[in-house]
N, C-alpha and C positions, 0 to 999 in steps of 0.2 A: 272372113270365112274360117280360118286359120284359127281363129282366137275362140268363136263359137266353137269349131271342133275339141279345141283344146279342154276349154270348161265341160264342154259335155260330157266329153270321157271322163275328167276327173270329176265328175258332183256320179259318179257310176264307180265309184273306188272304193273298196271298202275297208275305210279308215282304221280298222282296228287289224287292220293283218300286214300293213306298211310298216317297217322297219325304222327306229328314229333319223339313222343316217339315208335310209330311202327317201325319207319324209325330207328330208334338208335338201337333199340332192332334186329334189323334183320341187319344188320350192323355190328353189333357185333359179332353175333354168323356166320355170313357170313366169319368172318376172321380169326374167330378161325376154320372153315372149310379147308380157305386159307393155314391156317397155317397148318395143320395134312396132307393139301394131297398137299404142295409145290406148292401151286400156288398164291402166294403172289404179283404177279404182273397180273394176273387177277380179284384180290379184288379189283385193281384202278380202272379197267371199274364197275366192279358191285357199288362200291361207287361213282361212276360219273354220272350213269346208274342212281341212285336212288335220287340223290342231284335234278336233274332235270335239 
């Protein structure tokens, strides 16, 4: 539930007003998310999602 939340909110961001160090920083902690609830192949769309 945690992880749905999480991608939800971010595919609702709107990429071009995120800051590059915002961008790193939420990035980051996005895949340490990935990683605790196994969905490590969902942080490719949220990182691709956010690259723009």
């Amino acid at each position: 539930m945690i992880w749905e939340f999480a991608r939800n909110t971010i595919d609702h961001i709107y990429t071009e007003f995120i800051f590059e160090l915002d961008r790193k920083l939420l990035l980051k902690n996005v895949y340490k998310l990935a990683e605790i609830t196994g969905n490590k192949q969902g942080y490719e769309y949220i990182q691709s999602h956010l690259k723009g």
